[in-house]
Backbone as numpy.savetxt, mean C-alpha at the origin, in Angstrom:
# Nx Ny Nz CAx CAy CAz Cx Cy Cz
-0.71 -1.39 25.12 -0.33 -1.40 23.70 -1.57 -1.42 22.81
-1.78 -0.68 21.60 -3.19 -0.78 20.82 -2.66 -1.28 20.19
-3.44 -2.54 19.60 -3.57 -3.10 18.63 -4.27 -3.06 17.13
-3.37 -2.81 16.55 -4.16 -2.58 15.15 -4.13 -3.96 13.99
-5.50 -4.18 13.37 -5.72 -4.95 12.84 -5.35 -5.01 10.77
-4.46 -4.78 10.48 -4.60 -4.04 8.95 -4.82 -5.37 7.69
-5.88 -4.94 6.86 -6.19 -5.86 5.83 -5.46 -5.80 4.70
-4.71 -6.61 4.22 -3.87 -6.54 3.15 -4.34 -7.45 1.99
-3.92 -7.47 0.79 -4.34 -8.31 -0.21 -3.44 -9.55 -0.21
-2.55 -9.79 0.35 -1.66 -11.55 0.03 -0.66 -11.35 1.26
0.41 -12.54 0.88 1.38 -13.00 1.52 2.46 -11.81 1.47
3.03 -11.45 0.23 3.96 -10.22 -0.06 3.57 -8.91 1.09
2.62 -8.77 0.79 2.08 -7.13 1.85 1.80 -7.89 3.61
1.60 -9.36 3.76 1.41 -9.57 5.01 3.45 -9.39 5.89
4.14 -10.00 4.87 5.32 -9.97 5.34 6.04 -8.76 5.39
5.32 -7.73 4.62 6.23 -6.15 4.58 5.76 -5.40 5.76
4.04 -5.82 6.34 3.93 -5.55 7.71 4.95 -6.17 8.54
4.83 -7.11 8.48 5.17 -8.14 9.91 7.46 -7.70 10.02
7.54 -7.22 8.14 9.53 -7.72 8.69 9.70 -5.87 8.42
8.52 -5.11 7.54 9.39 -3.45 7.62 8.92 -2.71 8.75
7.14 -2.98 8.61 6.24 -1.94 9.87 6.09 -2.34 11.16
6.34 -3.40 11.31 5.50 -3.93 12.93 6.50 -3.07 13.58
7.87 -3.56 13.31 9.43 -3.41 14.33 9.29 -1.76 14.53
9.24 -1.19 13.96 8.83 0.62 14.30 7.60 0.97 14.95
7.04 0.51 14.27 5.31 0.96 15.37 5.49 0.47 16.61
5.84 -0.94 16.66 6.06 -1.51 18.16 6.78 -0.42 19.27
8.01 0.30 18.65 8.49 1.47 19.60 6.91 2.52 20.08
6.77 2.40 19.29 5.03 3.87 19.39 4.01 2.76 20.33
4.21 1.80 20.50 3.55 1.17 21.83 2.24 0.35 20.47
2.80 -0.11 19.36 1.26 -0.14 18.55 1.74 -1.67 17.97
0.81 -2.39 17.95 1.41 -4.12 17.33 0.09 -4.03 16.38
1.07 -4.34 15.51 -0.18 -4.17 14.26 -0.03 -5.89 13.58
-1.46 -6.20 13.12 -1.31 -7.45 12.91 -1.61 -7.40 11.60
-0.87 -8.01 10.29 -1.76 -7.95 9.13 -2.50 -9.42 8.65
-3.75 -8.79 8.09 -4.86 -10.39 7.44 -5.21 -10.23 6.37
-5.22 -11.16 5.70 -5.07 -11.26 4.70 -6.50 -11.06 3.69
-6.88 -10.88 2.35 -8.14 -10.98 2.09 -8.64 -12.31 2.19
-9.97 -12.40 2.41 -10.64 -14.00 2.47 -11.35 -14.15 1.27
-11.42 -13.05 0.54 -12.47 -13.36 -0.79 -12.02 -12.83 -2.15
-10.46 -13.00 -2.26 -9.83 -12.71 -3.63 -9.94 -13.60 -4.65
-9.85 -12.42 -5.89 -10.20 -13.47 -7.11 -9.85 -14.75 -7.18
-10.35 -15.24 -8.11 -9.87 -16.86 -8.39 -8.51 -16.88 -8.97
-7.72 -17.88 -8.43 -6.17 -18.11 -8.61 -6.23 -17.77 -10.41
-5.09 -17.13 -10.92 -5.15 -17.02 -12.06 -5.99 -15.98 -12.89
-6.35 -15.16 -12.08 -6.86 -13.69 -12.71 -5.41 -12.90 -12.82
-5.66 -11.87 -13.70 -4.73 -10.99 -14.38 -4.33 -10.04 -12.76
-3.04 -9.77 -12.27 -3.26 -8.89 -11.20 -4.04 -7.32 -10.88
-3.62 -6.76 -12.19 -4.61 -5.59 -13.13 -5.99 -5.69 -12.90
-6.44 -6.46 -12.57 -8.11 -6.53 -12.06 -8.50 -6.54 -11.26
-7.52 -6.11 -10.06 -7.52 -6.05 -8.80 -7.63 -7.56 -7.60
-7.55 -7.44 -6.91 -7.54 -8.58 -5.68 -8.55 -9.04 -5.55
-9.50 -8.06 -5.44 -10.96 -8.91 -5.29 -12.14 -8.38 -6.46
-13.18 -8.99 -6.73 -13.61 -8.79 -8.24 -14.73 -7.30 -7.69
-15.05 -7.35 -6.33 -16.35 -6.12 -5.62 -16.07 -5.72 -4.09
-16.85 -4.60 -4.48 -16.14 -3.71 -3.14 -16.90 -4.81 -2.09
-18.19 -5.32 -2.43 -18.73 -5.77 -0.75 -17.94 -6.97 -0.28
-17.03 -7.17 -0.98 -16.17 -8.49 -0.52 -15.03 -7.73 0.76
-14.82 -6.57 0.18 -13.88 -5.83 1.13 -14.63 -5.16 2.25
-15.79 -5.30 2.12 -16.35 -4.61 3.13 -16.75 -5.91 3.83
-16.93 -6.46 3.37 -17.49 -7.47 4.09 -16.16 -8.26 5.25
-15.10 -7.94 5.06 -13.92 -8.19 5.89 -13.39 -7.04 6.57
-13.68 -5.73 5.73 -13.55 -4.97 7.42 -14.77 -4.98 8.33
-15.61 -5.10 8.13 -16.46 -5.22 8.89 -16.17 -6.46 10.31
-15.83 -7.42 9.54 -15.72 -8.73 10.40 -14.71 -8.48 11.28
-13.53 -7.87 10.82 -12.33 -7.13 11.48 -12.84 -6.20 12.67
-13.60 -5.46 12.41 -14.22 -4.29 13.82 -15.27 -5.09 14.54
-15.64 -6.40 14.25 -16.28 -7.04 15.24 -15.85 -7.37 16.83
-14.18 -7.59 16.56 -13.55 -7.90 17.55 -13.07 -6.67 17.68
-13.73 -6.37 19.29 -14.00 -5.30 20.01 -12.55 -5.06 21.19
-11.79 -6.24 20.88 -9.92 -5.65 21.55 -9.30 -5.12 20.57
-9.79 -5.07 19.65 -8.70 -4.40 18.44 -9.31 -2.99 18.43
-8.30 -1.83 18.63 -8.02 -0.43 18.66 -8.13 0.06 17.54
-7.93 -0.38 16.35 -8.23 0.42 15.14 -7.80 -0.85 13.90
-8.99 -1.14 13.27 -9.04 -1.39 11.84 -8.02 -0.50 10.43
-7.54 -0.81 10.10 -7.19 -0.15 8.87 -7.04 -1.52 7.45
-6.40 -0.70 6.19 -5.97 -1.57 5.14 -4.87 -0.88 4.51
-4.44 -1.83 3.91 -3.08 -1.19 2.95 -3.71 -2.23 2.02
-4.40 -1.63 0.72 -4.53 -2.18 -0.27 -4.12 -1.51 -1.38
-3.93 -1.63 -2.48 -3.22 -0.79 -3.71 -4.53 -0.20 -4.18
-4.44 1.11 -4.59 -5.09 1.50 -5.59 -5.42 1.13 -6.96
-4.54 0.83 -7.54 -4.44 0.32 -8.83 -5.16 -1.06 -8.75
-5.85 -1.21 -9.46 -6.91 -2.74 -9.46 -7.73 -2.71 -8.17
-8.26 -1.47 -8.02 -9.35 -1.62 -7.19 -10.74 -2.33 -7.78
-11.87 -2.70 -7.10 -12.74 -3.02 -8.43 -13.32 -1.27 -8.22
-13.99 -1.26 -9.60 -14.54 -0.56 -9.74 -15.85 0.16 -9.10
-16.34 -0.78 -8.16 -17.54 -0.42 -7.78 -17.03 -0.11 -6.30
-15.65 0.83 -5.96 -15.46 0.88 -4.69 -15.74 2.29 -3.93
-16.28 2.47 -2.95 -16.81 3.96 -2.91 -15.86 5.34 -3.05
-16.39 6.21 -3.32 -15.61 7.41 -4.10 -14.73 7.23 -5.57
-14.34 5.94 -6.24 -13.58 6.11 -6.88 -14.07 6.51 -8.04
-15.27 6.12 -8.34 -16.06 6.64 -9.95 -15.88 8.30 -10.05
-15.86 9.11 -9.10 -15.86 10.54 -8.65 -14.52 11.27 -8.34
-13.50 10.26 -8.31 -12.35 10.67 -7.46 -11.34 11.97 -8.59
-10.97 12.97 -8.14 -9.97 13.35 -8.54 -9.39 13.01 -9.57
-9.02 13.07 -11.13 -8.39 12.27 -12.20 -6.45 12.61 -11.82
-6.31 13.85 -11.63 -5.16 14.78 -11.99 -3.87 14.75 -10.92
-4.63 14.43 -10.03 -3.95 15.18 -8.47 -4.15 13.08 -7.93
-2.95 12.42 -7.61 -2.79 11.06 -7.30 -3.40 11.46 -5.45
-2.57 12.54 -5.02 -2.80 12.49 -3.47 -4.28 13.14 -3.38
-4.96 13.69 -3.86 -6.38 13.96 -3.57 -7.36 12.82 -4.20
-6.76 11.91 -5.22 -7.67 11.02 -5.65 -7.75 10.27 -4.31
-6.28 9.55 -4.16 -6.29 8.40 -3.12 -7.04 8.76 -1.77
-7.17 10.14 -1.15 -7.29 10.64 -0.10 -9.33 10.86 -0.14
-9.68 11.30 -1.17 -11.06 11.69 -1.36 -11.39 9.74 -1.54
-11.49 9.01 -2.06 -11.88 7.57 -1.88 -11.50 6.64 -0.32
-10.28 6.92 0.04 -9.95 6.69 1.46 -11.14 7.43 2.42
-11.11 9.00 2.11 -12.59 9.60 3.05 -13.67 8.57 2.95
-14.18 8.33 1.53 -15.77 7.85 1.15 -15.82 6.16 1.86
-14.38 6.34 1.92 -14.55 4.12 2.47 -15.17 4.58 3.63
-14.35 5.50 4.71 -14.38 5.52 5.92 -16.05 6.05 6.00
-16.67 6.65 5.36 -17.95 7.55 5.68 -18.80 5.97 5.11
-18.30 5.26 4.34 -19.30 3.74 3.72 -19.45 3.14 5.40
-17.84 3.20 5.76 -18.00 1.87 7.04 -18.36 2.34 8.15
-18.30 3.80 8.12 -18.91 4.54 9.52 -18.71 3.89 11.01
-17.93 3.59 11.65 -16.98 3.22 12.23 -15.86 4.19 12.72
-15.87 4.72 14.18 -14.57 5.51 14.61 -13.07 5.25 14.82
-13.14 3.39 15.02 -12.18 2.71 14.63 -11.75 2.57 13.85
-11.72 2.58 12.57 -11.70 2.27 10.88 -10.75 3.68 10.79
-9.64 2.73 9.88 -8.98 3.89 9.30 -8.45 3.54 7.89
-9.18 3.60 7.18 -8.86 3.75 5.57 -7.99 4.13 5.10
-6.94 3.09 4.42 -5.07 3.23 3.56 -5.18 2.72 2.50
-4.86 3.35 1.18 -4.92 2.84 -0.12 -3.23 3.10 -0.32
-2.38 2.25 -1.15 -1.54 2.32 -1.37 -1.36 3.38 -3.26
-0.80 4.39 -2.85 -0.55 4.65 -4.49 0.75 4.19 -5.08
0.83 3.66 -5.94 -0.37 3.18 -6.77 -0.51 1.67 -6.52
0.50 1.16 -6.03 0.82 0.05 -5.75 1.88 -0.07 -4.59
1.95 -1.35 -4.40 3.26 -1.70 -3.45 4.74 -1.61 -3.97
4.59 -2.50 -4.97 5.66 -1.81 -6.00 6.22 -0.56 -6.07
5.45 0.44 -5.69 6.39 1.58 -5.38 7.03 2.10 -4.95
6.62 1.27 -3.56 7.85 1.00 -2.62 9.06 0.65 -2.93
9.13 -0.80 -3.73 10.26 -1.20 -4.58 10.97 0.00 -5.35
10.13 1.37 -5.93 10.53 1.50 -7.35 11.75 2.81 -5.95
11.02 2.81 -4.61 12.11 4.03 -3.70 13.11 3.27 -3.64
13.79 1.53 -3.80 14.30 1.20 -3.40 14.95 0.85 -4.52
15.24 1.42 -5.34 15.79 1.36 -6.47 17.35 1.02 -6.40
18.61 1.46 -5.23 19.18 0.87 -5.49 19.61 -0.36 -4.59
19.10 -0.35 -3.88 19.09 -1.76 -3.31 18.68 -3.13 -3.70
17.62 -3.11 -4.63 16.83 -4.02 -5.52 18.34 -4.20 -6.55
18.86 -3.27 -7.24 19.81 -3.59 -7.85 21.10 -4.38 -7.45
21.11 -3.90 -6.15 22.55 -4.41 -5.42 22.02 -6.11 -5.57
20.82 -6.53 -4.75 19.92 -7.73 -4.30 20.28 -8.74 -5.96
19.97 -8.00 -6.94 19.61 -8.83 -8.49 21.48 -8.48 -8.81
22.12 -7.93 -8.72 23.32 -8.07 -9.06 23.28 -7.43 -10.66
21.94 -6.10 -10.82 22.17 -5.69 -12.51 21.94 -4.37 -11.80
23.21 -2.86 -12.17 23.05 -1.97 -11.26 22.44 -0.89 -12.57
22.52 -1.48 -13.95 21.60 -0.30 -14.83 19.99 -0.32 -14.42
19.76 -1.53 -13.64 18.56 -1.53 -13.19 18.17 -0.31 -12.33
18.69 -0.09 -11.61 18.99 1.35 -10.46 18.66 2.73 -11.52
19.51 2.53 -12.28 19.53 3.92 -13.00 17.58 4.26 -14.21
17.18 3.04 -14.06 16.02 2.64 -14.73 14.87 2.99 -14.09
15.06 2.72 -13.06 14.25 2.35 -12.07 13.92 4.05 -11.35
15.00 4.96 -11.12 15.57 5.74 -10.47 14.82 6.94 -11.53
14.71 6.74 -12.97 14.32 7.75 -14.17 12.74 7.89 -13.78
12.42 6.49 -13.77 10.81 6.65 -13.57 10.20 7.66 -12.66
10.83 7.78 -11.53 10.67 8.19 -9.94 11.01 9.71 -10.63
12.03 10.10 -10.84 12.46 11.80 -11.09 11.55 12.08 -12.07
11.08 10.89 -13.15 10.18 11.60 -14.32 8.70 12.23 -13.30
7.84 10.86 -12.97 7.20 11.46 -12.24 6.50 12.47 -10.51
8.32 12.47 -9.99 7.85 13.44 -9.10 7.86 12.70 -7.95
8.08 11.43 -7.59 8.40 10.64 -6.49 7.80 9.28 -7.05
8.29 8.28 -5.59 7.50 7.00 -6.62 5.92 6.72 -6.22
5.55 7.44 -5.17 4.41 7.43 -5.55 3.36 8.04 -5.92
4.08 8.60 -7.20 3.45 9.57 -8.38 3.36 8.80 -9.70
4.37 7.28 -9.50 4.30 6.70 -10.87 2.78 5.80 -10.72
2.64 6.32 -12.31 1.01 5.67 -12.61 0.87 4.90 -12.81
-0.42 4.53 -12.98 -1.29 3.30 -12.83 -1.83 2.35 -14.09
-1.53 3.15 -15.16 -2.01 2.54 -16.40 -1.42 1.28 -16.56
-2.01 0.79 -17.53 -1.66 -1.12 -17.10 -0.65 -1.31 -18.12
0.38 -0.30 -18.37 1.18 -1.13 -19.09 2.34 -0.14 -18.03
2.09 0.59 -17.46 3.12 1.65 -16.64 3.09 1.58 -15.70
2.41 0.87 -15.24 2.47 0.79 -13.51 3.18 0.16 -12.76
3.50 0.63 -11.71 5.20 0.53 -10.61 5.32 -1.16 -10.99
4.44 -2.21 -11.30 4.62 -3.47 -11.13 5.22 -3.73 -12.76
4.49 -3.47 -13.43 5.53 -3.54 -15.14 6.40 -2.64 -15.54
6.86 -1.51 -14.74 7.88 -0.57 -15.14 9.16 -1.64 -14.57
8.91 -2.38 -13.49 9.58 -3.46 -12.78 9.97 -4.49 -13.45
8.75 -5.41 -14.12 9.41 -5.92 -14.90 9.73 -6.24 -16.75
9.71 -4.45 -16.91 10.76 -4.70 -18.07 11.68 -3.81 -17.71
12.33 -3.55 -16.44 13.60 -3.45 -15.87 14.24 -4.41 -15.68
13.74 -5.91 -15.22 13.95 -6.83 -14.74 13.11 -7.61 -15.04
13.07 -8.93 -16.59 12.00 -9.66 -16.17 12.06 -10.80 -15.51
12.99 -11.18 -14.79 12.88 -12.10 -13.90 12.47 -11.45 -12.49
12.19 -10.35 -12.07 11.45 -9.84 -10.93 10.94 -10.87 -10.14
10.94 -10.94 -9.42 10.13 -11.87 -8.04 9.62 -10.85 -6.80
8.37 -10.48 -7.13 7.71 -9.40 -6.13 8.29 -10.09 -4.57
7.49 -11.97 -4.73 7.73 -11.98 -3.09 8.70 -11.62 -2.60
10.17 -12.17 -3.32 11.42 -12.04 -2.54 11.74 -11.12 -2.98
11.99 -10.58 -4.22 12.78 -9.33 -4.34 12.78 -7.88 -3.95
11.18 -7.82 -4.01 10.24 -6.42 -3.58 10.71 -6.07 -2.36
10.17 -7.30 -1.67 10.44 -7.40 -0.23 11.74 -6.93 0.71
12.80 -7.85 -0.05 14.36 -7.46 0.53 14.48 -6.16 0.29
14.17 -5.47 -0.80 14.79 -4.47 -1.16 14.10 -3.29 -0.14
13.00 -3.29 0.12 12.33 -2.35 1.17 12.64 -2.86 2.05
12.77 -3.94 2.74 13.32 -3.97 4.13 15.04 -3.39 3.71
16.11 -3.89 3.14 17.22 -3.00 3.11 17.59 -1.43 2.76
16.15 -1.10 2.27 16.46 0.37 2.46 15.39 0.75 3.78
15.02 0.53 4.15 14.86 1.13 5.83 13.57 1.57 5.86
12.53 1.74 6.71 11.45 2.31 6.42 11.95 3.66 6.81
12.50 4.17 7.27 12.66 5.76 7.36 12.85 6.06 6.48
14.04 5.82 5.45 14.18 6.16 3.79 12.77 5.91 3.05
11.94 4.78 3.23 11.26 4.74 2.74 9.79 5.84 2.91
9.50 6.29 4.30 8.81 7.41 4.35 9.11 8.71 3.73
10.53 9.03 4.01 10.54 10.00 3.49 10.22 9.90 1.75
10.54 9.38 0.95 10.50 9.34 -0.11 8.63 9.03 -0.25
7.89 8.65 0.32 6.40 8.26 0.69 5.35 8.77 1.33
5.15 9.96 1.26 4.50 11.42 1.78 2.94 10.29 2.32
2.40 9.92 1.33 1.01 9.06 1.88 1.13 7.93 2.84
2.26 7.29 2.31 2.73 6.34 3.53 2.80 6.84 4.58
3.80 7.90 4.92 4.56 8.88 6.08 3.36 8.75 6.72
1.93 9.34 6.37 0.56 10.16 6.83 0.24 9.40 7.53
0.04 7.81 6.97 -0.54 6.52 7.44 -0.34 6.35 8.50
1.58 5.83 8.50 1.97 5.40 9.71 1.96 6.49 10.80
1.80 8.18 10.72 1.88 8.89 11.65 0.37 8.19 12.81
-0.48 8.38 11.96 -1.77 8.51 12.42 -1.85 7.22 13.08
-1.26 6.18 13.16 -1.10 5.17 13.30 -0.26 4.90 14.95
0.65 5.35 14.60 1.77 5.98 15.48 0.96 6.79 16.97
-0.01 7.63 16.25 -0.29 8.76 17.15 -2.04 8.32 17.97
-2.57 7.36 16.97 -3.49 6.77 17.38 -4.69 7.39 16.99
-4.69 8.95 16.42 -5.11 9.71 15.54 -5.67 9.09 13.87
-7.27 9.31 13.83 -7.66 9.28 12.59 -7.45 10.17 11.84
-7.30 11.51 12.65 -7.11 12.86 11.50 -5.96 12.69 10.54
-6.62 13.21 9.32 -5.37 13.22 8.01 -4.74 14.82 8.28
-3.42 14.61 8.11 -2.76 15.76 7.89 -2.66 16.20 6.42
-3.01 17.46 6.52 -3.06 17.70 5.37 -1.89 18.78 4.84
-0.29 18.79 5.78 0.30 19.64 5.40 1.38 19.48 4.40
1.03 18.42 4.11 2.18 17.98 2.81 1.41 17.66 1.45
C-alpha cells in the first residue's frame, strides 16, 4: 500500500481527508494521511490572509514531510485564495485562466522543492467550493432550500464551482455566508461534501478529479486533457 502524506491547513480539511478521500483511495491500494500546518498565523488573523503569513513556513513542512523516507509521495491540499504572497510562481501566474494559474504555481512549488516524491495541490479557490458543488445537500443539512437555489446561481454564473473567485468579498467562503450567515465551515461544509459523494464531487471538480487520479495512479504527471 503507498502511503501518502498530504499537508493541509486545519482540522476542517484534515477531516474531509480522513471521512470523503481516504475511504476511495484506500480501494486504489493508497492510505493517505493528512497533517496539519505547524506554523499558521496567530489565532485571530482574518482567514483572507491566508494560513500561514510566508511561503518558507510551508516549505519548511514539506520538506520535514519527505524526510520520512516510508512515505511514497508528499503532497498538499491548500487553498489558493490566501496564499501568502511570496509563494513561488504566484507573482507571475496566469491572471485570466483559474486552471492555468493554479497549475503554473503548483509546477513552480514542485521545481522550488525538487523532490520526485512531492506532488503539489492547490485547492481553487478554496475548500468552500466544494461546499458551493454541494449546494443541495448543505440546504437539505441547514433546513433553508432557497439556499440551494443561491448557492447553485454562483456555480452556473461562473462555469463550475471551481471557477468561483477569489476576491475577498466573493469568494466560495463569503458567497456562503451571505447565503447563510450562520454557516459553520467545520460541520456544515463538511456534511454536505461527505453527503454528496466524492464521485459527484469530482465530477463537478476537474482539478480535484486530476489530483486524486495521479494519486490513485501513483503518477506525478498532470493530465492535461481537460
Amino acid at each position: 500500500m503507498r502511503q501518502v502524506h498530504v499537508l493541509v491547513e486545519g482540522a476542517t480539511e484534515e477531516r474531509l481527508v480522513q471521512q470523503v478521500f481516504q475511504p476511495e483511495l484506500l480501494a486504489s491500494d493508497v492510505w493517505i494521511t493528512p497533517v496539519a500546518l505547524k506554523t499558521r498565523r496567530a489565532a485571530g488573523r482574518p482567514h483572507d490572509k491566508g494560513g500561514v503569513s510566508k511561503w518558507p513556513r510551508i516549505e519548511q513542512d514539506i520538506r520535514k514531510l519527505l524526510k520520512n523516507s516510508a512515505v511514497d509521495t508528499v503532497t498538499t491540499m491548500l487553498d489558493l485564495y490566501g496564499l501568502p504572497s511570496d509563494t513561488p510562481g504566484l507573482a507571475e501566474a496566469p491572471a485570466r485562466d483559474a486552471y492555468a494559474r493554479v497549475e503554473h504555481v503548483e509546477s513552480v512549488m514542485g521545481e522550488v522543492i525538487g523532490d520526485p516524491r512531492f506532488l503539489p495541490f492547490l485547492v481553487l479557490h478554496e475548500t468552500e467550493a466544494w461546499v458551493l458543488a454541494a449546494a443541495n445537500e448543505l440546504a437539505g443539512l441547514i433546513a433553508v432550500p432557497k439556499v440551494a437555489d443561491v448557492l447553485r446561481s454562483h456555480v452556473s454564473a461562473a462555469g463550475g464551482p471551481e471557477l468561483v473567485n477569489s476576491g475577498p468579498d466573493t469568494a466560495p467562503s463569503k458567497r456562503l455566508l451571505k447565503a447563510h450567515p450562520a454557516y459553520r465551515k467545520v460541520v456544515d461544509g463538511r456534511d454536505a461534501i461527505e453527503l454528496l459523494g466524492l464521485g459527484a464531487l469530482r465530477a463537478a471538480c476537474p482539478h480535484l478529479d486530476d489530483w486524486l487520479k495521479r494519486l490513485e495512479s501513483g503518477s506525478g504527471d498532470r493530465d492535461h486533457s481537460g
